[in-house]
N, C-alpha and C positions, 0 to 999 in steps of 0.2 A: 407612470407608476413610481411611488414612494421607492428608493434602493433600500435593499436589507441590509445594509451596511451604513452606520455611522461612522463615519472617520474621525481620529481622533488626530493629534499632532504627528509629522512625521519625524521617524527617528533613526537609525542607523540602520538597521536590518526592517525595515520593511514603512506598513504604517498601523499605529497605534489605532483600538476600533472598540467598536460594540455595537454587537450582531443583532439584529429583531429578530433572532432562532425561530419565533412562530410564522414570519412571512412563509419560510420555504415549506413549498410541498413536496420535495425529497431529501434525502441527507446522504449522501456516499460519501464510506471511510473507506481508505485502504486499512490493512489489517496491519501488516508490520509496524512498527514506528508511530502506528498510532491506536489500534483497540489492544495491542499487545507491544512488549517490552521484546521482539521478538528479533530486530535486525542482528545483531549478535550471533542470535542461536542459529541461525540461518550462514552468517556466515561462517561461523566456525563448520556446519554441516557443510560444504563446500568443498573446506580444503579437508576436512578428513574422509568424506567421499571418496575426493579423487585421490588421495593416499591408499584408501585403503582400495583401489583399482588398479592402483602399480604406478600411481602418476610420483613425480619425483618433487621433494619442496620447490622447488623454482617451478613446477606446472602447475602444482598444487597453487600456489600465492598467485601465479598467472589469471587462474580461476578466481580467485577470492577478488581481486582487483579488477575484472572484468567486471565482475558481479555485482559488485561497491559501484562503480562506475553509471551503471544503467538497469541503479535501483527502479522497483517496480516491474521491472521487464520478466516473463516468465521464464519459467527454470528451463521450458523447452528450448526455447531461444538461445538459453547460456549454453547447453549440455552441446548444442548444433555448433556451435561456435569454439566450445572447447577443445572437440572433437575437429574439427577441422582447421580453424588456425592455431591453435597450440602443442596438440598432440600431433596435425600434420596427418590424422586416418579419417579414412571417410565417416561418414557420419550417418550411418544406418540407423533404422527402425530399432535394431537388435542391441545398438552399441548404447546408442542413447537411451532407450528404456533400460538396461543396466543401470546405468548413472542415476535413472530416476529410483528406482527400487531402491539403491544402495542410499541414496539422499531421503529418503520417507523413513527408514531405519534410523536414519542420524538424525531424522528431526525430531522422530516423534515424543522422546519423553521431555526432551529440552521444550519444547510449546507446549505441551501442559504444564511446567512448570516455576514457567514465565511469566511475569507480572504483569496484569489484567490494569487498563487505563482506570485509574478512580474517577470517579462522577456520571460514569456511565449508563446506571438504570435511573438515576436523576434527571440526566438529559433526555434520555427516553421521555422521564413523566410531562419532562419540558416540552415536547414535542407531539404530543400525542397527534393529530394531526398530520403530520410528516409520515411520508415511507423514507423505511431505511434501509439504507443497500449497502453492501459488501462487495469493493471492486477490489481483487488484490492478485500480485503476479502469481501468488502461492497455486496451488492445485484445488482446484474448486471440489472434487469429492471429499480429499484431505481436508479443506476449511470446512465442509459440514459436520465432518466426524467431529471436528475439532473444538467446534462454537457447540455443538449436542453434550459434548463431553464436560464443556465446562460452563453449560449449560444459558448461552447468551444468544441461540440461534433463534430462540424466538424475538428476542429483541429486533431482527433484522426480517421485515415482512415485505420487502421490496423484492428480497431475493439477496441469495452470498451467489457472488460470481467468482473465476478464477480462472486459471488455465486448464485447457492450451487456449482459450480462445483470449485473444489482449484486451487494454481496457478502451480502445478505438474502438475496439471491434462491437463491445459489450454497451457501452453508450449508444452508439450507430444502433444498433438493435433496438436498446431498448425505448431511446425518443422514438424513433420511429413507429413504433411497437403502439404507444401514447403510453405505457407502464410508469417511464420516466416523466413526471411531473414538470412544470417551470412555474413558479422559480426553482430553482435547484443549486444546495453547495454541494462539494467537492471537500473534503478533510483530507489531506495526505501530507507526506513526510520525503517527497522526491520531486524531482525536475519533470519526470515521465509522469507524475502523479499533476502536476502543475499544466504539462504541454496538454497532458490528456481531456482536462476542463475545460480550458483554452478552447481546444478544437472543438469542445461539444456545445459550448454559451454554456457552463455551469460557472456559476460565483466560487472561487476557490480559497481556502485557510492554509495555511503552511502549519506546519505542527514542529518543534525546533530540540525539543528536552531527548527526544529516543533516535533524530535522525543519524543519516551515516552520511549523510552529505557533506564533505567536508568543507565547504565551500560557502555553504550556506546563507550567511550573513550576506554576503555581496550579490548571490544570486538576488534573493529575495528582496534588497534595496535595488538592484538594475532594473525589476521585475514590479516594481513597486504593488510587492505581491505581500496580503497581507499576514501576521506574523501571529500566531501564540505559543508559548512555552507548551500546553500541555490539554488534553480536552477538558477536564475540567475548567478550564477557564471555558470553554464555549457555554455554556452551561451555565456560567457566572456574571457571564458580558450583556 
């Protein structure tokens, strides 16, 4: 089978390409960093969470740098982790859905007012063929409210996925499932977005203009993992 990827010259951070977008019969985007200008607002919601929980600047940044760290991971996982190796208290039911409540508060008006990826209902029309899926560490009830609100959930007819359940878990399911199509890309803006493709045979894009990765460029070239500034170049290529 012809690959859906043209390679183009390689270059510093990754390799230059142009996608046959119509090969694949699925599309999964993580949400932050790439259908939304969202990693920011998320991290700020973080440390003023756990501020405003009694946590002190040096636990609060603890959190925020965890978080930065093992982008794409759900929020459950971080709250489990904060609560136990930083804060040093057990990590209940009762402690950690605090932290989640107090986190949907500080998210909510910052993600509706967040800048929405351009070229997006383009690439849809590009695609018409394609299911499109929604794998993101965010809170899966919260991303429906959220895509209805700002009115892009239909664009996504594969299904929005999200936590608690991870995005192993949520591939694992859904090839099996036959839901998940192959060929299949992957669009994300993290390493756990990259490992997560990896481990499922999805063709994967690195997305670079909104990431938090700090590191990025060398991952990406070690990974010879390929590279675009922003979705609308998918769209484009």
């Amino acid at each position: 089978m012809q690959s859906p990827f043209l390679l183009g010259s390689k270059d510093e951070v990754g390799l230059t390409l142009n996608i046959k977008i119509q090969q694949y019969k699925a599309i999964v985007f993580d949400c932050d960093g790439v259908i939304l200008d969202s990693n920011i607002v998320k991290t700020e919601a973080y440390f003023r969470t756990a501020k405003n929980l009694g946590a002190t600047d040096m636990q609060a940044q603890a959190l925020v740098e965890y978080h930065v760290r093992l982008g794409g991971i759900s929020r459950y996982h971080k709250f489990d982790y904060y609560l136990r190796e930083i804060l040093q208290q057990p990590a209940t039911d009762a402690a950690i859905q605090a932290l989640l409540d107090e986190f949907g508060r500080e998210l909510e008006v910052g993600l509706m007012e967040c800048e929405m990826a351009e070229g997006l209902v383009e690439l849809r029309t590009t695609t018409p063929d394609a299911k499109w899926f929604i794998l993101s560490g965010g809170d899966q009830v919260e991303l429906h409210h959220l895509f209805e609100k700002r009115n892009i959930e239909h664009l996504f007819d594969g299904g929005i996925f999200g936590s608690p359940d991870n995005k192993d878990t949520v591939l694992a399911r859904e090839k099996a499932s036959g839901h998940l199509q192959f060929p299949a890309l992957f669009v994300g803006d993290s390493k756990y977005d990259y490992e997560a493709a990896t481990r499922a045979g999805l063709d994967f894009v690195f997305l670079s203009d909104w990431t938090e990765v700090a590191d990025w460029q060398e991952f990406c070239s070690s990974k010879q993992i390929k590279v675009l500034t922003k979705l609308a170049e998918l769209g484009a290529s």
